[in-house]
N, C-alpha and C positions, 0 to 999 in steps of 0.2 A: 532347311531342306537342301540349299546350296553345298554348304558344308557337310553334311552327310553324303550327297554323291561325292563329292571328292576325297572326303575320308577313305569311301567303300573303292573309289579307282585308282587310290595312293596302299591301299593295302594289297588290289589286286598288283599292280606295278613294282611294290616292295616286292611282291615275290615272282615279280616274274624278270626282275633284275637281279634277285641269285642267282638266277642260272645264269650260264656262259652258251649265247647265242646271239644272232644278231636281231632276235624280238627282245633277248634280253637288254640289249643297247638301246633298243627304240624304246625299253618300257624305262628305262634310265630317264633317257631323255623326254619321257610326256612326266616322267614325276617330276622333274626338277621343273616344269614347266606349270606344272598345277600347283605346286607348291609355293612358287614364288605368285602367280596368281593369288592362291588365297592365304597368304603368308602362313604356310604352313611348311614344318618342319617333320621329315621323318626319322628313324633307328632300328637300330636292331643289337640286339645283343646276344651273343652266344651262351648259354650260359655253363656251358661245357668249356669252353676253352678259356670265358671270361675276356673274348673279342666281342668291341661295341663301336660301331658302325651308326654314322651319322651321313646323314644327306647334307649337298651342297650348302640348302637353304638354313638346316639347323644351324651350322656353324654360323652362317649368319646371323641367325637368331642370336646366339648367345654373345655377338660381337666377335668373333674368331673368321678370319682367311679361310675358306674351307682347306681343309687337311694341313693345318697351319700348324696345328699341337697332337701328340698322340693322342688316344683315348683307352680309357680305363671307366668301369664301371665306378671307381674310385672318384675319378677326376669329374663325372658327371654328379656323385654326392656333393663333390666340393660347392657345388655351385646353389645348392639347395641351402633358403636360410632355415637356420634356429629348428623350432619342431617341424616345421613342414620337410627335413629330410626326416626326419625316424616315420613320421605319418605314411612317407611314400614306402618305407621301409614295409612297415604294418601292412600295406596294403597288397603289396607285391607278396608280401610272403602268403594273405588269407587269397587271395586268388590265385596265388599259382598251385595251390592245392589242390583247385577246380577246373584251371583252366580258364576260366571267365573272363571276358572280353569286363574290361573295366575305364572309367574315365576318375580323371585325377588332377585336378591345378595345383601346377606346381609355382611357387615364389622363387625366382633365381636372381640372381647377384653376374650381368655380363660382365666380362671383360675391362670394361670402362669403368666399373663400379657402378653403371646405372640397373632400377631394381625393372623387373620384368614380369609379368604373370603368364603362363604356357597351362592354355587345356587342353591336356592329352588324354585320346583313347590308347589304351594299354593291351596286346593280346598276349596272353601267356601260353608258350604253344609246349605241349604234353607229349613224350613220345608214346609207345603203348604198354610199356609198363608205370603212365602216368610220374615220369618224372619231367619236370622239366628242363627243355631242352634248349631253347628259345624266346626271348621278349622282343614282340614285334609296336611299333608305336609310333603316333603321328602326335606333333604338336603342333595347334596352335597360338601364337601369339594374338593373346587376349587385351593385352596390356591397355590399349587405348580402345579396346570398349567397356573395360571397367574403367577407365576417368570418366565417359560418356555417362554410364549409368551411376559414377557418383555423381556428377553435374546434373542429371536428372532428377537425382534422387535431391539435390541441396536445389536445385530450382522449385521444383513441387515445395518443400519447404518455406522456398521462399514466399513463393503466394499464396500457400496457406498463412503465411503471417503477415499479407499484403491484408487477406480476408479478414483474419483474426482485428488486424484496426479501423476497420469499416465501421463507420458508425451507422451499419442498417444490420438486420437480420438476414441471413445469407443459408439457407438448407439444400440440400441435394439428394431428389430418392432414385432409388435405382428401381428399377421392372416389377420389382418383388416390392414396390412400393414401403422398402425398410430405408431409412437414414442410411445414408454413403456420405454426407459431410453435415458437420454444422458448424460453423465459425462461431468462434467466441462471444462474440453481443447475443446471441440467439440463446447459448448454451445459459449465462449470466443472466439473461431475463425468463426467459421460458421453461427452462428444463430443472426440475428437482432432481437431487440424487439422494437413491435409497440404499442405504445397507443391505443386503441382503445376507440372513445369517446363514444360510446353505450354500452359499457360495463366497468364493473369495473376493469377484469384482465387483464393486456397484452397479449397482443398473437406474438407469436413467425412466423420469417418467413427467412427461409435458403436462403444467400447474394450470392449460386451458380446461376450461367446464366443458363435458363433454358434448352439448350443443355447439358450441365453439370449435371441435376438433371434427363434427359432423360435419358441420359448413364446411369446413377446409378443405373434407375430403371430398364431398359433392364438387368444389371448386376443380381438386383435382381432376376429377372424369372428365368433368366438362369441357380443362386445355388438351387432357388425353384424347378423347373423341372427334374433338373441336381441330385439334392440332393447330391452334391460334392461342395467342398473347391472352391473358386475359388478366383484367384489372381490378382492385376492388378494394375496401376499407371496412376497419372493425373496430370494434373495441376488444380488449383482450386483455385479461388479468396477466402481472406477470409475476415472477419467484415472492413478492411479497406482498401481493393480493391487490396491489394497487393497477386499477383500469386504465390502460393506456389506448391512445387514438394511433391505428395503423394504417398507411399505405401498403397495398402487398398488390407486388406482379407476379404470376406463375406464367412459363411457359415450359416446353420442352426445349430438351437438348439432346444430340446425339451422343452415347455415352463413347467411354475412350476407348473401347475395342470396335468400336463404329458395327455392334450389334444390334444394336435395339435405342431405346431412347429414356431417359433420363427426368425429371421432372424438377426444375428449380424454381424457388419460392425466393423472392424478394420484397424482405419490408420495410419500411422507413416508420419510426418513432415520429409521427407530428401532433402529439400533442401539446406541446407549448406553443406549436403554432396553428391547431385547431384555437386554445383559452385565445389569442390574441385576436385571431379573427372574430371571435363572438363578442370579447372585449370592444374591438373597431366598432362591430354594429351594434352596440347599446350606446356608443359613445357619441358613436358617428353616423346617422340614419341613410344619412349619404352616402356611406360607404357602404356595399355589399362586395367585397373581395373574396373567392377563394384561390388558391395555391393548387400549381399543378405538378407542383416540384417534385423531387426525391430524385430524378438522374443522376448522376455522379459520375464524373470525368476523370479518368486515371492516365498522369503522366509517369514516365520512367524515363531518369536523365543518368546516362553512364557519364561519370563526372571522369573519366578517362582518356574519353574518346571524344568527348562533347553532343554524343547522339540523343534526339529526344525521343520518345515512341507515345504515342498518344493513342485515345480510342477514340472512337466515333465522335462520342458524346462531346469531346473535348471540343475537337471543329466546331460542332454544332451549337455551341457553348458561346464561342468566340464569335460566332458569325464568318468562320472561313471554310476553306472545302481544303482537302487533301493536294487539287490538282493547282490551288492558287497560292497555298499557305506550305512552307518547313521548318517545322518545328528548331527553334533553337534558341539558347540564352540571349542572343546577341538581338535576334529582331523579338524578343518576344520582351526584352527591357526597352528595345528602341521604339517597335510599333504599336505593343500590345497595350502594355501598362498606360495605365491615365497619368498625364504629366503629372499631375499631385501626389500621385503613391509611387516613383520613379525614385526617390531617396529610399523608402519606406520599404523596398524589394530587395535594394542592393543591402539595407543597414542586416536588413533579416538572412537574406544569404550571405554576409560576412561575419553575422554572428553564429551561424550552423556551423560553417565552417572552423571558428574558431573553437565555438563550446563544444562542439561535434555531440550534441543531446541525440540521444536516440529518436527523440520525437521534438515539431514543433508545427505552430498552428499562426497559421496572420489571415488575416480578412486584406482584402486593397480591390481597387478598380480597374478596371480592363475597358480598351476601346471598343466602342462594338458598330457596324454598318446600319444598324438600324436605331440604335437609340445613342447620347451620348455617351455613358457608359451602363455596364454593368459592376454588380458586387458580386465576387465570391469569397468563400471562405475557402482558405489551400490547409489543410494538413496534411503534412509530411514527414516520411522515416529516412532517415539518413543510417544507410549503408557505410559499414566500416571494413577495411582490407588491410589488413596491419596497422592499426590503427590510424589509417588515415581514411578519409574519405570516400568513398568507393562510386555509390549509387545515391540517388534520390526521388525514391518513389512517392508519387502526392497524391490526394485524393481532394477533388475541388468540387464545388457545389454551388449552383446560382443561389444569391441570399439577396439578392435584390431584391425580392418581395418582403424580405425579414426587416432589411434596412430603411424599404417606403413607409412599411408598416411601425418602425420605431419612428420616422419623422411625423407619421399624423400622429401619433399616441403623445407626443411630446408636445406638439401644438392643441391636440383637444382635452388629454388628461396629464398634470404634470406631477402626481401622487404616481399614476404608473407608470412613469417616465422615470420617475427617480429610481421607484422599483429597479428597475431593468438595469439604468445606468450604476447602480449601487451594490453590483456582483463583490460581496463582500469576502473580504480575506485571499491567502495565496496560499494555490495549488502547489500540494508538493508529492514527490515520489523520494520515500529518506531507507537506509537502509535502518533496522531496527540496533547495529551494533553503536559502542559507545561514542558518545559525538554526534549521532544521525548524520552518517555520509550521506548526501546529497547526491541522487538518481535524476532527478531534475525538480525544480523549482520557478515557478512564472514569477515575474516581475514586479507583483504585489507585494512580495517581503519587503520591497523597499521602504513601501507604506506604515509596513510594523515595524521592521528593525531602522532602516535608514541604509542597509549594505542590500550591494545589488545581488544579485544569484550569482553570480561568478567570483564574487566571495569567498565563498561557504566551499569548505571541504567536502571533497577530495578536490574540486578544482580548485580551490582557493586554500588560505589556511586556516578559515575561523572556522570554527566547529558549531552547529547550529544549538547545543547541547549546552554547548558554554556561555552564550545569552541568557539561559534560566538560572532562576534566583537560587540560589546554593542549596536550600532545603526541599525547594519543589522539585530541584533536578533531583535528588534523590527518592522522593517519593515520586516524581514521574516515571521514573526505571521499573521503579518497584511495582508498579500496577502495569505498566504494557510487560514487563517480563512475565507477569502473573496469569495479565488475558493472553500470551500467545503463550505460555505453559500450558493452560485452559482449554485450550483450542479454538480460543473462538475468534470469531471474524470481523471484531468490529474492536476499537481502542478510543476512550477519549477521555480526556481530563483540562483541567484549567490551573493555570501556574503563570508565573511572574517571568518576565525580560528585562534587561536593559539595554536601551536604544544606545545606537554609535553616543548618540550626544548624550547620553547620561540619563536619560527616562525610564523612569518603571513603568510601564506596562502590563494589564493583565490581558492572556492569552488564552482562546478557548480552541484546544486540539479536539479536532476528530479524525480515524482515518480506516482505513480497510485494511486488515492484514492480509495478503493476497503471498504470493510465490511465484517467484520471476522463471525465465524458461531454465536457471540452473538447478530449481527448486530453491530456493534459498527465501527468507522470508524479507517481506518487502512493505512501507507503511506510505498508502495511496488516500490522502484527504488532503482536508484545507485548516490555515489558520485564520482566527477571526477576534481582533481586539474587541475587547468586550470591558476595557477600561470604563467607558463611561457607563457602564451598566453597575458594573462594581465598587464606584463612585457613587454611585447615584441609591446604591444600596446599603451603602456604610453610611452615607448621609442620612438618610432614614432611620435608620439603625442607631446612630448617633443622637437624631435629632429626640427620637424613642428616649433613647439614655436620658438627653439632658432634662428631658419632660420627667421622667422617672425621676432622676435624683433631686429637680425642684420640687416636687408632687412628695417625695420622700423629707423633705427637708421642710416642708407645710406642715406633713404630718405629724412629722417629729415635732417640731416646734410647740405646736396644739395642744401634744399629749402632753408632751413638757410642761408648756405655761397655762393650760388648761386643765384637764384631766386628772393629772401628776398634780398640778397646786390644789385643787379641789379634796383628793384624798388627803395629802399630809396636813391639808388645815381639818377636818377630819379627824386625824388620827392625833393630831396634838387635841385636838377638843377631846378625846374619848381619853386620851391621857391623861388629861387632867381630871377626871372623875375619880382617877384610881383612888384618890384618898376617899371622898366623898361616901365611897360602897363598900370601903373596906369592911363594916363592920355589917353587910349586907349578908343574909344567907349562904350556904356555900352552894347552891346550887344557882343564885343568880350572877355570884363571883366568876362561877366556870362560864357562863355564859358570854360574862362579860370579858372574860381572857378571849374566850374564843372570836369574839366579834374584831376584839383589838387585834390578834394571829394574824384573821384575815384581812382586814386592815393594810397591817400591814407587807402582807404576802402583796394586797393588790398595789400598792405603792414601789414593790421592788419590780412584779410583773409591767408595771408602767414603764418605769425607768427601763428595764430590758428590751420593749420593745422599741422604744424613741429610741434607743441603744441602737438595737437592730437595723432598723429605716434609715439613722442617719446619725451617726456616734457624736457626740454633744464634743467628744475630747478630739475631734479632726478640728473644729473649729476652734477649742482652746488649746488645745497643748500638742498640736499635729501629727502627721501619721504615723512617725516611728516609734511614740508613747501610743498612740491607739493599738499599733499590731502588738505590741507589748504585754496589752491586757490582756488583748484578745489569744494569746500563745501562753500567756499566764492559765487565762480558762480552760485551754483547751489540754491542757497538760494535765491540768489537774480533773476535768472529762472523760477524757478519750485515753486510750492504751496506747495512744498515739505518742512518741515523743518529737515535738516540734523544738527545732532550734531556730534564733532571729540570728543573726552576722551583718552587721551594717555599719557604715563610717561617717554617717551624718551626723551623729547625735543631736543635735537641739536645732538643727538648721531647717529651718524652713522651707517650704515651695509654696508657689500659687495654688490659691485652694484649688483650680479644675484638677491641676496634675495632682493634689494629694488625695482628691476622692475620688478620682479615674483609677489609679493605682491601686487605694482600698480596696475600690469594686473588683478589679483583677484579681486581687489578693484576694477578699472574701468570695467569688466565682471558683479560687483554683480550691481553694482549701472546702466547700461545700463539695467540692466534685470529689476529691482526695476521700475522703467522710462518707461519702456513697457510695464511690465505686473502687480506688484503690487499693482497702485492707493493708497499709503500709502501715512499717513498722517506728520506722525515722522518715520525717520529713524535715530539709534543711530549707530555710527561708535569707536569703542572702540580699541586701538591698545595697547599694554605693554608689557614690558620686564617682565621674569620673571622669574630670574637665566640664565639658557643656553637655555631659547625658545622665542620666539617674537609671540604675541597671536595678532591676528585680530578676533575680532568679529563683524562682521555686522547682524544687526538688524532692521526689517521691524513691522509695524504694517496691511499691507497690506493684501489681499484676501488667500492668500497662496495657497499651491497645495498640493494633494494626494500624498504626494512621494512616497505610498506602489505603484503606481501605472508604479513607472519610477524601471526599470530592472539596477543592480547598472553598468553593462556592455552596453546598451545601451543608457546611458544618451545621451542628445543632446552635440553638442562639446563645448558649453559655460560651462555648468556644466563640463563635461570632460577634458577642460582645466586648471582649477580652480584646478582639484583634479594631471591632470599631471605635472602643474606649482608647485604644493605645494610638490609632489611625488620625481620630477625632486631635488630637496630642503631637502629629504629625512623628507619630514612633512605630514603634513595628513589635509583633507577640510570634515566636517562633516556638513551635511546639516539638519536640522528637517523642516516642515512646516505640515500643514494640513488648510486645508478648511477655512475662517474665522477666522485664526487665527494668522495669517502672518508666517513671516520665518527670519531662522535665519541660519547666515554660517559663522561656526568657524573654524581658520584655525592654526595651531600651525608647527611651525619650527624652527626647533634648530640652533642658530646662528651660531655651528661648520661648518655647511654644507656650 
């Protein structure tokens, strides 16, 4: 409103300093007076003679001595950048066809070369055969209320994303009782989003049951009416149906035009520490504890200036007041901190500073007036400003009832004690490109790989990507490139590492594919050695096998020296009849051929199956004459042409390895038989030095193997890799679509 009167008495004053009088002097003199007031700038331009007239102040404005340079309609273009002269151009021409009082920001370039913003109103004065005769015009210099309003506009920013890492629910309704904010936790647990095919945007729609969204709103009236705090707890389904235990504050708030009032909802997730407290009282009869927690203290340290800025809660936290306690690094490591956690603070803020993570989390103790100490948990966001350090905003929380509550849980039950302490695997943030650059990763890799997180690229030079075993890194690519193709929201597979000190490892990845504030995709889970599980399942698996090939090796044996000897004494007794009946009927002759046929068909049937169970020739003449036959049969069988390639000849192995490798070899080639339709398969076997190499080779259909989870293969595949495991050797499988398959198998002949 300011600025409007003085526009409207810089316009009357522009004209009443054309004239040559001595009101015209006085009205000279109130404009340059008003105008350096509200740094405003006036002009005029003739547009007849193409004289243009600047006030004192303008030349100021543009960094100019007033009447220091000529002026030219010209010379005022110079000054305008890039589009925004032709724009001012456009504008002038579509108004002065009207006459029309117009406003216009202009971007200028002063004198100095520094950049400037001027919003001018513009009067384009018309004589009466409407041409124009005249442009009359006031600027003002805007320039430092737009930095204002972008510093406003990146502060609001900023504590929206103060809110956004709140680990509570955080909503805000305006009058019209619609959403005006909801921070991120609230949006991720509560809120589904629905396509909507008649429109372009999603619309959002809360996963509470609608008795659940009644109560909320009855809650609502109640602080509306009430105009008091009001406190309460729920259960409350959230985005995947799972019942969570809530604290929730509602009160008002005056909204930011300080018209009317606001309604904010405040919840805290405690269900983990609802199960612990019910846990305590079955455990502990003596204990009835409840928690009255959820407050949350928010610090903000401009690491610049050294200033700290606290809220209420924080005082009240520590046990100081405002008028006793000043916030600051110096007494808040000297007085505050519990000598025990005094290394533990500095080690943590000279590792922010150095790894500069977007985010970081430490629990420690603080002294307190009325008890010896308290626990909280600090997380904190570290502000960056050219990439150094800027800010550090924390959000802190008393966990001393969390902390009492793990020391009795650990003294009455040590099953849930381990629970708790056995938070398995490390948190990581990777981007999904090749390598997984590292966004941040806690301190538990050190657990699986042996290197610490500052390590691992980009901060480091190892790449997390190049720990995995050569064939799972490549089918691990190939299934997260495929879910985030996919669109979907969730990634997880199992694959091999090797530790700094030379360990394999098996790894079980989960993670969330989410998008960072550049959009860009980003992979948010944990890893979790799952070695001894996979151990422990080969071993099973193996221990199956050796049961099976002794159990096949009984059989065989049985049919062999039982069975099989029973028929051929048999069939030699029915052969020696033949002379006997020659001169028998011909119709008991037929009979008697055909009894001997079947005979002996079932004597070959014998032999093929003790064949089958358990090849008589592994034990006499070993495996490279056994595949031999068996490629012999199978050529003259199948439309299949099998070749053998091998450099043993007569050499022997211990029987485990030569009928672990059979069993491989007879696994691939049943599977080849069933499912590849190949046309050549090449069987390759060789020594070479201390390993024995099997490679089989198909030209057949092949399979997706990004598509098989390396822990859930089928048990052919899984027996192949625990027959070769069992052997301390390793089955590598590739295949893809079209292109057949291939499985190498390598064991070292010590084993």
């Amino acid at each position: 409103m300011i600025i409007l009167i003085l526009n409207t008495h810089i316009w009357l004053l522009i004209y009443m300093s054309s004239k040559n009088s001595p009101i015209a002097d006085t009205g000279r003199s109130m404009s340059l007076s008003l105008e350096a007031l509200a740094n405003i700038g006036s002009f005029q331009w003739d547009a007849q003679t193409g004289q243009l007239e600047w006030s004192e102040h303008l030349f100021n404005i543009y960094g100019y001595e007033p009447y220091s340079v000529p002026l030219s309609f010209e010379f005022f273009l110079s000054h305008l950048d890039g589009d925004n002269r032709q724009q001012f151009l456009n504008a002038l021409y579509t108004n002065s066809e009207t006459g029309s009082e117009y406003q216009f920001e202009e971007y200028i370039t002063r004198k100095d070369g520094s950049q400037a913003i001027l919003l001018s109103n513009i009067k384009p004065v018309l004589n009466t055969q409407n041409k124009l005769v005249k442009v009359l015009g006031v600027c003002r210099d805007v320039t430092e209320l737009r930095k204002k309003d972008e510093q406003l506009t990146n502060q609001r920013a900023f504590f929206k994303k103060i809110l956004d890492q709140l680990p509570i629910h955080i909503t805000v309704k305006g009058q019209d009782r619609n959403f005006k904010l909801l921070n991120k936790s609230f949006l991720d647990s509560m809120i589904k989003k629905i396509e909507n095919e008649s429109q372009e945007n999603e619309t959002i729609q809360l996963t509470a049951p609608k008795d659940i969204q009644e109560m909320m709103e009855q809650k609502d009236h109640q602080v509306i009416e009430s105009n008091q705090e009001v406190k309460f707890d729920a259960w409350i389904p959230n985005v995947n149906g799972e019942n969570r235990f809530y604290s929730i504050i509602k009160k008002t708030l005056i909204d930011e035009n300080n018209e009317g009032k606001d309604l904010l909802t405040v919840g805290w997730d405690k269900t983990d520490e609802h199960f612990l407290e019910e846990a305590l009282r079955e455990n502990e009869e003596r204990l009835s504890v409840a928690t009255r927690g959820g407050k949350l203290a928010i610090i903000d340290w401009n690491l610049i200036t050294g200033k700290v800025t606290a809220n209420d809660r924080y005082f009240e936290m520590i046990g100081k007041t405002r008028e006793n306690y000043t916030p600051n690094f110096d007494s808040f490591t000297n007085s505050i901190i519990y000598r025990d956690d005094h290394e533990l603070i500095l080690k943590t803020i000279d590792s922010v500073f150095k790894n500069k993570p977007e985010t970081y989390e430490v629990e420690y103790r603080v002294n307190h007036p009325a008890k010896e100490f308290i626990w909280l948990s600090h997380k904190g966001s570290l502000v960056l400003k050219n990439n150094e350090p800027y800010r550090i905003v924390a959000v802190l929380q008393d966990i001393t009832y969390r902390k009492n509550y793990e020391d009795e849980i650990t003294r009455s039950n040590i099953r849930l004690n381990n629970i708790i302490k056995s938070a398995p695997g490390a948190v990581f943030t990777f981007k999904p490109d090749e390598g997984f650059p590292v966004l941040s990763l806690s301190n538990q890799i050190m657990q699986l790989t042996e290197y610490l997180p500052d390590e691992f690229y980009p901060e480091g030079v190892l790449k997390f990507e190049d720990l995995i075993h050569e064939n799972d890194r490549i089918v691990n690519r190939e299934i997260m490139i495929k879910t985030i193709n996919e669109g979907k929201s969730e990634f997880q597979n199992s694959f091999r590492i090797k530790t700094k000190s030379g360990w394999e490892k098996w790894i079980w990845m989960k993670a969330q594919i989410s998008k960072n504030e550049m959009e860009e995709d980003v992979l948010e889970g944990f890893l979790v050695d799952i070695t001894d599980q996979v151990n422990a399942e080969d071993r099973v698996i193996s221990a199956a096998l050796q049961a099976e090939d002794n159990q096949r090796q009984r059989i065989s044996e049985e049919i062999h020296d039982g069975v099989q000897q029973t028929l051929i004494s048999a069939l030699m007794g029915l052969q020696h009849l033949t002379d006997i009946i020659k001169d028998k009927a011909p119709e008991v002759l037929d009979q008697y051929q055909m009894a001997l046929s079947t005979l002996k068909s079932g004597v070959e049937e014998t032999r093929g199956i003790a064949h089958s169970i358990m090849p008589k020739s592994i034990e006499d003449f070993g495996l490279i004459e056994t595949i031999e036959q068996i490629i012999e049969q199978l050529n003259s069988n199948t439309i299949t042409n099998f070749q053998l390639y091998q450099n043993l000849d007569n050499e022997r192995m211990a029987r485990k390895i030569e009928v672990s490798l059979y069993r491989i070899f007879q696994e691939a080639i049943t599977n080849i038989n069933k499912h590849a339709n190949a046309s050549e398969v090449s069987i390759q076997i060789r020594k070479s030095r201390d390993v024995i190499i099997m490679n089989i080779e198909d030209d057949g259909d092949g399979f997706d193997y990004s598509e098989i989870d390396q822990l859930k293969v089928g048990f052919g595949l899984a027996s192949m890799k625990s027959r070769a495991g069992s052997l301390f050797g390793n089955v590598e499988i590739s295949s893809s679509p079209g292109h057949g398959t291939t499985i190498l198998i390598e064991v070292p002949i010590s084993s």
